[in-house]
DRENDO-1510 file (C-alpha; in Angstrom, 1 decimal, always signed):
<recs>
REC; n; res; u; v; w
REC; 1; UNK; +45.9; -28.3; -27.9 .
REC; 2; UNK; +45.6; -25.0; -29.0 .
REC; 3; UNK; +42.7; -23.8; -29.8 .
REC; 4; UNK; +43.9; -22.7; -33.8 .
REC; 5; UNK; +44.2; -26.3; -34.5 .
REC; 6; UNK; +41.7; -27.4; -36.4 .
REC; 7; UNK; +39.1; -30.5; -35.4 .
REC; 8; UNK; +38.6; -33.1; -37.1 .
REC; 9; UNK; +36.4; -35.7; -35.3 .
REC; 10; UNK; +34.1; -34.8; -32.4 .
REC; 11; UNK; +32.0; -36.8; -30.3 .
REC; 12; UNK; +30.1; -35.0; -27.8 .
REC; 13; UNK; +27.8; -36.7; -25.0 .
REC; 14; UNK; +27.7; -39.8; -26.8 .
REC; 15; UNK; +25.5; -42.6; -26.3 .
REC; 16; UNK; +24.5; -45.6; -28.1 .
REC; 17; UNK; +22.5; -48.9; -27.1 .
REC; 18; UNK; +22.2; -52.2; -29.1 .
REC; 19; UNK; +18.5; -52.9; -29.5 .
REC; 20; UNK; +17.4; -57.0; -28.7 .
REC; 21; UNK; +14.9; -57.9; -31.0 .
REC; 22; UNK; +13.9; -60.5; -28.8 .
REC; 23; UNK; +14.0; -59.5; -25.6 .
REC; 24; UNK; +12.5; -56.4; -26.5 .
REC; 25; UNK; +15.5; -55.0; -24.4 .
REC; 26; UNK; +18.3; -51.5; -25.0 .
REC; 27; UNK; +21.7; -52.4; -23.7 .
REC; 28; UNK; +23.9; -49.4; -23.2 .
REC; 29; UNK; +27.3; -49.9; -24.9 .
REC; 30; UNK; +28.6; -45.8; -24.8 .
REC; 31; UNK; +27.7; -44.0; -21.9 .
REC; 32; UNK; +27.4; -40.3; -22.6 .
REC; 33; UNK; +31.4; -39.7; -23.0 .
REC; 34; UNK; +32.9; -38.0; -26.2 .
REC; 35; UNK; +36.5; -36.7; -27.3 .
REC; 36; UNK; +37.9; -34.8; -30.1 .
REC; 37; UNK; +40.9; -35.3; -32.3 .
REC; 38; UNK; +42.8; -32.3; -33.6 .
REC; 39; UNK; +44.4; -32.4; -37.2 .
REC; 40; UNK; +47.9; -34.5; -37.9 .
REC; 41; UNK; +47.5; -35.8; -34.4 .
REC; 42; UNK; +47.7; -39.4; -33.2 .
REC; 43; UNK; +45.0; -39.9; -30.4 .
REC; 44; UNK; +45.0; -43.5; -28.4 .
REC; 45; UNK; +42.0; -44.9; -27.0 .
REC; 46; UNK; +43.0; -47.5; -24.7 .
REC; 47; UNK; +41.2; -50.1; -22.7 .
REC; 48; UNK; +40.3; -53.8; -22.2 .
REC; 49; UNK; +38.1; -56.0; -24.2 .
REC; 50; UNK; +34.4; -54.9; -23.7 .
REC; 51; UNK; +34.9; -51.2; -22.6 .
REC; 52; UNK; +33.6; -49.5; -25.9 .
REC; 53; UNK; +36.5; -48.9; -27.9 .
REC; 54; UNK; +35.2; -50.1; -31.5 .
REC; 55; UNK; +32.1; -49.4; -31.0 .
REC; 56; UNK; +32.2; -45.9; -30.3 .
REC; 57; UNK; +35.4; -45.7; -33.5 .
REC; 58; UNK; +33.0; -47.4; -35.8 .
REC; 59; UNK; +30.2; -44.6; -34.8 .
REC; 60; UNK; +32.8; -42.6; -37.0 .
REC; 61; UNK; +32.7; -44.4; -40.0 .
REC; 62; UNK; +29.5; -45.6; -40.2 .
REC; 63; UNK; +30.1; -48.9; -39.4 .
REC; 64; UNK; +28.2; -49.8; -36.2 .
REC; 65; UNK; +25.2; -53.1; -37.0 .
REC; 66; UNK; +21.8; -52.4; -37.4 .
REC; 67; UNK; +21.3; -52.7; -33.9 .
REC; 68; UNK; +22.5; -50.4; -32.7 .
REC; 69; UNK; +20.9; -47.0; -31.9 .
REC; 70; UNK; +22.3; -43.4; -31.2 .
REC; 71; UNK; +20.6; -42.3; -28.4 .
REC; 72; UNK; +21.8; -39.2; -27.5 .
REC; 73; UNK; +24.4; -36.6; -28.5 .
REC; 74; UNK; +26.7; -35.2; -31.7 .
REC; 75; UNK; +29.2; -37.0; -34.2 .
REC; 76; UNK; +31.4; -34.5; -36.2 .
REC; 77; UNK; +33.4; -36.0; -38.9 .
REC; 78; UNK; +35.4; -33.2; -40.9 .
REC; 79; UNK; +33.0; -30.6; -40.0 .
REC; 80; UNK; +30.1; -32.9; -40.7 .
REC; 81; UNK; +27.5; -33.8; -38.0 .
REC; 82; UNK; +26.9; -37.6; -39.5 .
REC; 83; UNK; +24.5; -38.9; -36.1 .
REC; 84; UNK; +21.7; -39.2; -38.6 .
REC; 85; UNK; +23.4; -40.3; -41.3 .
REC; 86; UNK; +21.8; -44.0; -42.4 .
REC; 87; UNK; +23.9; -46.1; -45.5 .
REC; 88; UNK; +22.5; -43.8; -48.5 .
REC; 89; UNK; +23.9; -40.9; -46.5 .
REC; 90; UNK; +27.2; -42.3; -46.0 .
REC; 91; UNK; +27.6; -43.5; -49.8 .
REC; 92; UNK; +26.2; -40.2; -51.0 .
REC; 93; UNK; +28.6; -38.1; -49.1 .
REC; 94; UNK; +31.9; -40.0; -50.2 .
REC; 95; UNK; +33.3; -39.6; -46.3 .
REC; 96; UNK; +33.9; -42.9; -46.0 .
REC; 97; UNK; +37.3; -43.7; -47.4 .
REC; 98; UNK; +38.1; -40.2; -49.0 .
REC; 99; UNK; +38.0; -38.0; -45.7 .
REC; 100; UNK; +38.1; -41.3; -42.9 .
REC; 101; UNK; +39.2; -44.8; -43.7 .
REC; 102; UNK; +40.2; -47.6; -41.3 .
REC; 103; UNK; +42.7; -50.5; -40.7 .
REC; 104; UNK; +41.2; -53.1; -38.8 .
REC; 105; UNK; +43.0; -56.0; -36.1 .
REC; 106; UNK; +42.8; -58.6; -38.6 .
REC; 107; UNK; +44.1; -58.3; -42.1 .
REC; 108; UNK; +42.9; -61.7; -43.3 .
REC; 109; UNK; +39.6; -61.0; -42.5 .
REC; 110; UNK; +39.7; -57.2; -44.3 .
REC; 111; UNK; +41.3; -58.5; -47.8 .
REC; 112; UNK; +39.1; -60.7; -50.3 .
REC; 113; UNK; +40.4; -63.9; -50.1 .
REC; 114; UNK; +39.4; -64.6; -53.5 .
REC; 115; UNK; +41.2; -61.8; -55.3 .
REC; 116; UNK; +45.1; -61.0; -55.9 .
REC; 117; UNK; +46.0; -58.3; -54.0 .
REC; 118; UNK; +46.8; -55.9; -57.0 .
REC; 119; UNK; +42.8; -56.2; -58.2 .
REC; 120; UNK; +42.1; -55.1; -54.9 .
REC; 121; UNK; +44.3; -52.0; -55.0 .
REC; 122; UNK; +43.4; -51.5; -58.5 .
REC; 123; UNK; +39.9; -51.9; -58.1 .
REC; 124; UNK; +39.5; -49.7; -55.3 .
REC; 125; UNK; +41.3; -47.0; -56.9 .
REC; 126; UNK; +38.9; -46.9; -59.9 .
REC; 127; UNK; +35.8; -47.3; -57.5 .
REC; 128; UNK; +36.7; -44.4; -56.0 .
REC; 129; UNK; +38.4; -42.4; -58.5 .
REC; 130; UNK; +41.8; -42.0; -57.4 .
REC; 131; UNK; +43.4; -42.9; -60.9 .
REC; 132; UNK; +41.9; -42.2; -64.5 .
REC; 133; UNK; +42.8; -45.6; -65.9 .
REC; 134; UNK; +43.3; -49.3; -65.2 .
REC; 135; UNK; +47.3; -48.7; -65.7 .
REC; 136; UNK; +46.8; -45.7; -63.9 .
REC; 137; UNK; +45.9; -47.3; -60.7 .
REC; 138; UNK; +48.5; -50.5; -61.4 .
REC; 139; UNK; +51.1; -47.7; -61.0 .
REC; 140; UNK; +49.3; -46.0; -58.2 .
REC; 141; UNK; +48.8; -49.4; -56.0 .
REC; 142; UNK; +52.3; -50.2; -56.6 .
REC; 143; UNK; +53.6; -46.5; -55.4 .
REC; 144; UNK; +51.2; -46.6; -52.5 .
REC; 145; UNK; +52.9; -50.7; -51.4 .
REC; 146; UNK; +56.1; -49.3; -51.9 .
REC; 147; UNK; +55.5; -46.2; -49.4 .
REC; 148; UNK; +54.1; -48.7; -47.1 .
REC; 149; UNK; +57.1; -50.7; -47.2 .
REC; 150; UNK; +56.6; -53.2; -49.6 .
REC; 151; UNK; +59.7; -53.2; -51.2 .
REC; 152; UNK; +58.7; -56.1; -53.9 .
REC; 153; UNK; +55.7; -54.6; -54.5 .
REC; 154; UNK; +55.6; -56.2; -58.4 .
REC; 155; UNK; +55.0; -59.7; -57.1 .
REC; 156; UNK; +53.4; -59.1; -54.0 .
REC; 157; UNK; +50.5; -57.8; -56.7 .
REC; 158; UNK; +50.5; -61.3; -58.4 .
REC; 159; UNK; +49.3; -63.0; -54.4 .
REC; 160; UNK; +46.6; -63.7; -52.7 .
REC; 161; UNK; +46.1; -62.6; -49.3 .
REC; 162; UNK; +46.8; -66.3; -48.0 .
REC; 163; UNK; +50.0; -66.2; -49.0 .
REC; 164; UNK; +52.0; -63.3; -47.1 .
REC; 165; UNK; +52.6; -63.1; -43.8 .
REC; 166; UNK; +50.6; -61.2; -41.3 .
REC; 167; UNK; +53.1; -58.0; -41.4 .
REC; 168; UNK; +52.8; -57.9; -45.1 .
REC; 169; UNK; +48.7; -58.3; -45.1 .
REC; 170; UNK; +48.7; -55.5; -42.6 .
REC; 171; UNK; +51.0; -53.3; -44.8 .
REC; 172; UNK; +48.7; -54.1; -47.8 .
REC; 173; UNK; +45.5; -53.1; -45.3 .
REC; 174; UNK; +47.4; -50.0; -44.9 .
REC; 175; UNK; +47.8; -49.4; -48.4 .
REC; 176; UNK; +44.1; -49.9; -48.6 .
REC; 177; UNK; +43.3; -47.2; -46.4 .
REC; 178; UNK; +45.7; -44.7; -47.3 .
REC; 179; UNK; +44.2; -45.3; -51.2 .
REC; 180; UNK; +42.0; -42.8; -51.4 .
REC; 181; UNK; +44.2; -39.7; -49.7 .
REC; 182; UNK; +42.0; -39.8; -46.3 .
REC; 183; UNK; +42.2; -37.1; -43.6 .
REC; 184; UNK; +41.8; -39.0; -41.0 .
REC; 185; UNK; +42.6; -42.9; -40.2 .
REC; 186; UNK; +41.5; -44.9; -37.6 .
REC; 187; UNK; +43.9; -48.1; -36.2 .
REC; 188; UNK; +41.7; -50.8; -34.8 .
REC; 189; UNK; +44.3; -52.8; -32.9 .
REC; 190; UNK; +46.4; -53.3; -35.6 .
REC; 191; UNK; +49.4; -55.2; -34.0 .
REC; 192; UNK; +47.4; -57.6; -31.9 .
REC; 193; UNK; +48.2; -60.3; -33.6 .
REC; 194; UNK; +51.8; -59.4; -34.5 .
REC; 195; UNK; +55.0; -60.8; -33.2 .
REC; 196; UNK; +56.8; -57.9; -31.6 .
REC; 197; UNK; +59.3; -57.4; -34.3 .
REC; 198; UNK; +56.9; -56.9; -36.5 .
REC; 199; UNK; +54.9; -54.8; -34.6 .
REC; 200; UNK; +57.5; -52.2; -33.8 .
REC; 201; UNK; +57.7; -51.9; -37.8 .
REC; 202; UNK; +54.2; -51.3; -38.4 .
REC; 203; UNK; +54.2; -48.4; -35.2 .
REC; 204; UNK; +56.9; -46.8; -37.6 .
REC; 205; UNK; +55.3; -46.8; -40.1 .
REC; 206; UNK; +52.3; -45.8; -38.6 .
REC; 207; UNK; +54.7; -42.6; -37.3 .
REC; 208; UNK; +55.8; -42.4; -41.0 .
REC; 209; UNK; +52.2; -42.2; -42.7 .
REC; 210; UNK; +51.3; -39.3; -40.3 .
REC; 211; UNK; +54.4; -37.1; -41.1 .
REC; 212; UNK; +54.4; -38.3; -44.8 .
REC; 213; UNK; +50.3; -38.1; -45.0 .
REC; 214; UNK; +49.8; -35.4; -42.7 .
REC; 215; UNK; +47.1; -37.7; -41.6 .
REC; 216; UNK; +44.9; -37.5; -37.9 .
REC; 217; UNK; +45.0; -41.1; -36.2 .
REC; 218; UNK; +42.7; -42.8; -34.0 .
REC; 219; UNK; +44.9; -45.9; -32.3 .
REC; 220; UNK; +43.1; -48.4; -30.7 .
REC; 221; UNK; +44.7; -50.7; -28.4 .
REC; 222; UNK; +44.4; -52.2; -24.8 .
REC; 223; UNK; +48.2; -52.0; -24.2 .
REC; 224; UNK; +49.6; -48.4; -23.2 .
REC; 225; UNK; +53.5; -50.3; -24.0 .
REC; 226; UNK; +52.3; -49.8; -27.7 .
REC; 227; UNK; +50.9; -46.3; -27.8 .
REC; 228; UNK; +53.6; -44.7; -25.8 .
REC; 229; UNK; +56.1; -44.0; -28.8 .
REC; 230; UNK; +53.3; -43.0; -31.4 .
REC; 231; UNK; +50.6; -40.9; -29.2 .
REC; 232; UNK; +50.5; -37.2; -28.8 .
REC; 233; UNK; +47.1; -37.6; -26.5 .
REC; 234; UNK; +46.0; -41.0; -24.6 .
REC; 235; UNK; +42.6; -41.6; -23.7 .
REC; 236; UNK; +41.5; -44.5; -21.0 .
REC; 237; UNK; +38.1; -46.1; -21.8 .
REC; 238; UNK; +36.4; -47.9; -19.2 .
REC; 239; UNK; +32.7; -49.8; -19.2 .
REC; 240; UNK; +32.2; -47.5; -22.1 .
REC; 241; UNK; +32.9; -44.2; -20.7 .
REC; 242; UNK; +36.6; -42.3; -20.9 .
REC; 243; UNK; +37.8; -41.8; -17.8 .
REC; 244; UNK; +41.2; -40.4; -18.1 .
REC; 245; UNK; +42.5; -38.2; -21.2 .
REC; 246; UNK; +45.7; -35.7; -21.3 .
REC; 247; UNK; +48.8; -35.6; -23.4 .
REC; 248; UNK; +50.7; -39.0; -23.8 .
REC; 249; UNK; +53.4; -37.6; -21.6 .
REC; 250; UNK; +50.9; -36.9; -18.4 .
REC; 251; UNK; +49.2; -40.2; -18.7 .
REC; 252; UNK; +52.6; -42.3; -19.3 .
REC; 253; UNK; +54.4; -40.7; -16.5 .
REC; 254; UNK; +51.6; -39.6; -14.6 .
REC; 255; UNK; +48.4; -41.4; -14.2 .
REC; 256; UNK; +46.1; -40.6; -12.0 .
REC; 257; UNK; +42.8; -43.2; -12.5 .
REC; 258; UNK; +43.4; -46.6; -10.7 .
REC; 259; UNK; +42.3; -48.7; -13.9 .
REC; 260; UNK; +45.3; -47.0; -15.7 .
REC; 261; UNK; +47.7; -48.4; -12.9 .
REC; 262; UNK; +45.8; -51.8; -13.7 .
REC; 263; UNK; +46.7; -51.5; -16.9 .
REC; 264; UNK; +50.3; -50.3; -16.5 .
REC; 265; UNK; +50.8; -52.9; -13.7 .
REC; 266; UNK; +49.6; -55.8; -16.1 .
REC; 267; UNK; +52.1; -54.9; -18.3 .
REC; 268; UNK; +54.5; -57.6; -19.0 .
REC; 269; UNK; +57.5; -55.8; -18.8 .
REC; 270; UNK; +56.8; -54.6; -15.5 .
REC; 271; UNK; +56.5; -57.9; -13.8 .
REC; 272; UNK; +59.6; -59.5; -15.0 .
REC; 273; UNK; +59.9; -62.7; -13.1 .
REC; 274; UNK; +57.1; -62.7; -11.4 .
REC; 275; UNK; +53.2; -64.0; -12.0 .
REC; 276; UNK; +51.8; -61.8; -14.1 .
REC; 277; UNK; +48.8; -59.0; -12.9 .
REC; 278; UNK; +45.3; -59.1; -13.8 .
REC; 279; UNK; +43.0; -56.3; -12.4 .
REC; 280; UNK; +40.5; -58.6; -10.5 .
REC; 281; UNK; +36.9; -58.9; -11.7 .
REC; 282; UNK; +35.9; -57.7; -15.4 .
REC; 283; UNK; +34.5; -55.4; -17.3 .
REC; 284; UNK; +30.5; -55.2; -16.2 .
REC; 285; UNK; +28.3; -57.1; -18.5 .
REC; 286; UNK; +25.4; -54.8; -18.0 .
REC; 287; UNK; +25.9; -51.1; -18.6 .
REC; 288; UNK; +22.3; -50.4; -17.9 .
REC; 289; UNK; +22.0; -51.7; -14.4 .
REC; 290; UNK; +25.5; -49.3; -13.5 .
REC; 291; UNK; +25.3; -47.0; -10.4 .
REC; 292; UNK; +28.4; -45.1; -8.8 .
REC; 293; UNK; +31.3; -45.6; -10.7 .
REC; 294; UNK; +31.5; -48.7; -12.8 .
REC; 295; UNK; +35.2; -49.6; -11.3 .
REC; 296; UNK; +33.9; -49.4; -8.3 .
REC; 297; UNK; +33.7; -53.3; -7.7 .
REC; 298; UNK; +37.4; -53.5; -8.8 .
REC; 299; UNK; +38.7; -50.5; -6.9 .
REC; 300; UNK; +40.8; -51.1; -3.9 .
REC; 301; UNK; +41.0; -47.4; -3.4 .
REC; 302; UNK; +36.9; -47.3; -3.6 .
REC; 303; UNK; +35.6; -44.5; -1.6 .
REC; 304; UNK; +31.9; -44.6; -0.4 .
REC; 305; UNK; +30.7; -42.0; -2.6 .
REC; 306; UNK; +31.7; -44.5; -5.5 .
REC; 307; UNK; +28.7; -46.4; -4.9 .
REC; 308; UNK; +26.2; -43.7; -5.5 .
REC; 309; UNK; +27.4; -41.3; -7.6 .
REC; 310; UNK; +29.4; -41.4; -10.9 .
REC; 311; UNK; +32.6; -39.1; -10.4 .
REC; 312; UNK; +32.6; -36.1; -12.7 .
REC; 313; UNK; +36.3; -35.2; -14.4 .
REC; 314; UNK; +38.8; -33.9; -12.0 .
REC; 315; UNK; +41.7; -31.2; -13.5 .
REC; 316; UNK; +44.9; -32.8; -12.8 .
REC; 317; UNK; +46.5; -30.0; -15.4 .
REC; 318; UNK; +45.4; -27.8; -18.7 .
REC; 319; UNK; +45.1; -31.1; -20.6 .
REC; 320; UNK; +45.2; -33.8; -17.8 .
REC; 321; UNK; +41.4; -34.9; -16.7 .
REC; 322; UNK; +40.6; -37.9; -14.6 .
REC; 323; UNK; +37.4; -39.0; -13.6 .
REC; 324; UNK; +37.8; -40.0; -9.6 .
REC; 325; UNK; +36.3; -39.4; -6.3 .
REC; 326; UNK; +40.0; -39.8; -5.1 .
REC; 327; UNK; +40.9; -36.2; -6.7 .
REC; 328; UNK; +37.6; -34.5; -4.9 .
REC; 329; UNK; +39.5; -31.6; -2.6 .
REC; 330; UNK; +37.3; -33.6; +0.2 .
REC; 331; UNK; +38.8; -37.1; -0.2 .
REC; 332; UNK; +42.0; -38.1; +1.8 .
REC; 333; UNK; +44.9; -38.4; -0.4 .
REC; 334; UNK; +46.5; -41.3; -1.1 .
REC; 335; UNK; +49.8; -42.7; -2.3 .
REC; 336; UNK; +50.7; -43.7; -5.6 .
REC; 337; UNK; +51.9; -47.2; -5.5 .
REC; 338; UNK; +55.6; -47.8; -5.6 .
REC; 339; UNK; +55.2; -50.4; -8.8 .
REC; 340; UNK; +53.4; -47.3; -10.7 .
REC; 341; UNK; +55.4; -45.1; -9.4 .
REC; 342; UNK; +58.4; -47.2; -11.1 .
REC; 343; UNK; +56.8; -47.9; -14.2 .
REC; 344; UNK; +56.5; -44.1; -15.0 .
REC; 345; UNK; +59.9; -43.7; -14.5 .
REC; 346; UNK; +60.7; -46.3; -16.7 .
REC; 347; UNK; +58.4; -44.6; -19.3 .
REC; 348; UNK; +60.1; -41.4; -19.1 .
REC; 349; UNK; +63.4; -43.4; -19.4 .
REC; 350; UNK; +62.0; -45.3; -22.8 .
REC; 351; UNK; +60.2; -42.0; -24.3 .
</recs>
C-alpha cells in the first residue's frame, strides 16, 4: 500500500486474555500480532475455528465479553486509540455504527425476532439520527433494501425476520449496517451458512457496497475460495497470531506458510473425487502453555528450531510476510507441493 493511503484500523502488538473467575486463571486468546486496514480496501482474515478471528474483530467495535482483558498494545479506530475505551466510552463517542458497524454469521440471531423488519430499519435510523422524521426513515430503510438488493422492499418491511430466507435476512443485516453511513464494515463470516448461489450474490454485493460506499472491509472467513474474488490483502491467522499477510494475489498464487497450504489443500474443489483433507491435529486449546511455533505439532515440514523459538516474519516481497523457520537463509529449501502448486494455478486461472 502506499504509504498516502490513509489508515483506518490499526492494531499494533495486540494481546488479550479472558479472565476465569473461578479458576482464578488468564487464558491468552491474541498473541501480540496486529494489522492495519487502509481506506476503501477489503482486508480478509482467514483461519479455522479457534485461531482468534472474532475476537481480535470484535476488539474493534467494542464488542469483546467482560472477560476479557487487553493486555498489552494499541487499537486505532479512525484515528482513535479506543484500548481503554469501556461501554460509556463507546456510547459517548458514536464510533460504533457511524464510523464501524458489523454484519455478523448469523442473521437470525442479529435481527429482533419480535419486530417487523421496517421498525428495525426505521428505528435505528431515528436512534441514530440518520433521518429527521418517522416517514423520513420509512423512505430511507426502503432506499437502503433496495441498494442491497431487495427489490420488493415495500413488503419485505411488513415481515418478520422468520419469514425470509437466509439471503434476504443477510441483505436486511446489511442494510442494518450500512444505516448509519459507516467508514468501515466488518464481515463476520457472512456466507457460512449460505447455499453457494446465494453466497456468490452476497460477495457481489459485498464488491458493490465498497465501490458504491467507498467503504473499508474486514472479511472474516476460514475458506480462502470465498475471499479470493473480493480481497485486495489476505491475512492467515493461526492460534491467535497472523502468520501470513500480502496482497490477495501473492497469497492466492503464492503461499508460502504450511497452514495456508492446509487450508488450500482442504479446499473442496481441490480434491475432486477424492476423500477430502483435513490438516491433522487442531488448533491448541491452551495459548498460554505455547512454545516454538504453535503449528509446530501439525507441521510436516517442522524444523527443530520450531520447538524452541517462535519464527519472526520472513520478506517473501514488499507486501508478502510469512512467519517460518523454513524461509530463515539457514534452513534447507524445500519444495512446494505439487497439489499447492496446482491449486495456485488454478487460482490465477479463476482470478
Amino acid at each position: 500500500m502506499s504509504k498516502k493511503e490513509k489508515i483506518m484500523v490499526k492494531i499494533e502488538d495486540l494481546k488479550v486474555t479472558f479472565y476465569n473467575k473461578a479458576k482464578k486463571t488468564h487464558n491468552t486468546v491474541i498473541r501480540n500480532t496486529g494489522f492495519e486496514l487502509y481506506e476503501k480496501e477489503v482486508l480478509a482474515i482467514i483461519g479455522e475455528s479457534g485461531s482468534g478471528k472474532s475476537v481480535i474483530t470484535s476488539t474493534l467495535i467494542g464488542l469483546l465479553s467482560n472477560a476479557a482483558v487487553i493486555e498489552e498494545g494499541r487499537v486505532i479506530v479512525d484515528g482513535i486509540d479506543v484500548t481503554k475505551f469501556d461501554e460509556s466510552d463507546w456510547e459517548e463517542s458514536e464510533l460504533r455504527g457511524r464510523v464501524i458497524s458489523q454484519v455478523f454469521q448469523n442473521p437470525m440471531t442479529a435481527l429482533n425476532p419480535t419486530m417487523k423488519i421496517g421498525l428495525q430499519l426505521i428505528e435505528g435510523a431515528l436512534i441514530n439520527f440518520r433521518s429527521a422524521s418517522k416517514k423520513d426513515a420509512k423512505q430511507d430503510a426502503i432506499n437502503l433494501m433496495l441498494r442491497v438488493g431487495i427489490t420488493n422492499a415495500n413488503q419485505v418491511m411488513k415481515l418478520y425476520p422468520h419469514q425470509l430466507s437466509g439471503g434476504m435476512r443477510q441483505r436486511v443485516c446489511i442494510a442494518v449496517a450500512l444505516l448509519c453511513q459507516p467508514k468501515i464494515i466488518i464481515f463476520d463470516e457472512p456466507t457460512t451458512a449460505l447455499d453457494p448461489t446465494i453466497q456468490a450474490e452476497i460477495l457481489e454485493l459485498i464488491r458493490e457496497i465498497k465501490d458504491v460506499f467507498n467503504v473499508s472491509i474486514i472479511f472474516i472467513s476460514h475458506d480462502l475460495g470465498v475471499v479470493g474474488s473480493i480481497a485486495d490483502r489476505i491475512a492467515i491467522m493461526y492460534a491467535g497470531k497472523i502468520i501470513e499477510y500480502g496482497k490477495s494475489k501473492e497469497v492466492l498464487y503464492n503461499s508460502k506458510h504450511p497452514y495456508t497450504w492446509g487450508l488450500i489443500q482442504s479446499m473442496p474443489d481441490v480434491n475432486l473425487g477424492q476423500k477430502l483433507y483435513s490438516i491433522p491435529g487442531s488448533v491448541p486449546s491452551n495459548f498460554n502453555n505455547i512454545i516454538g511455533d504453535a503449528f509446530v505439532t501439525r507441521n510436516e515440514y517442522a524444523l527443530d528450531i520450531d520447538f524452541v523459538a517462535h519464527p519472526p516474519f520472513f520478506k517473501i516481497s514488499n507486501t508478502h510476510f510469512v512467519a517460518s523457520w523454513l524461509y530463515d537463509s539457514r534452513a534447507i529449501k524445500i519444495n512446494v507441493p505439487d497439489i499447492i502448486k496446482k491449486r495456485h494455478h488454478q487460482f490465477k486461472k479463476q482470478h
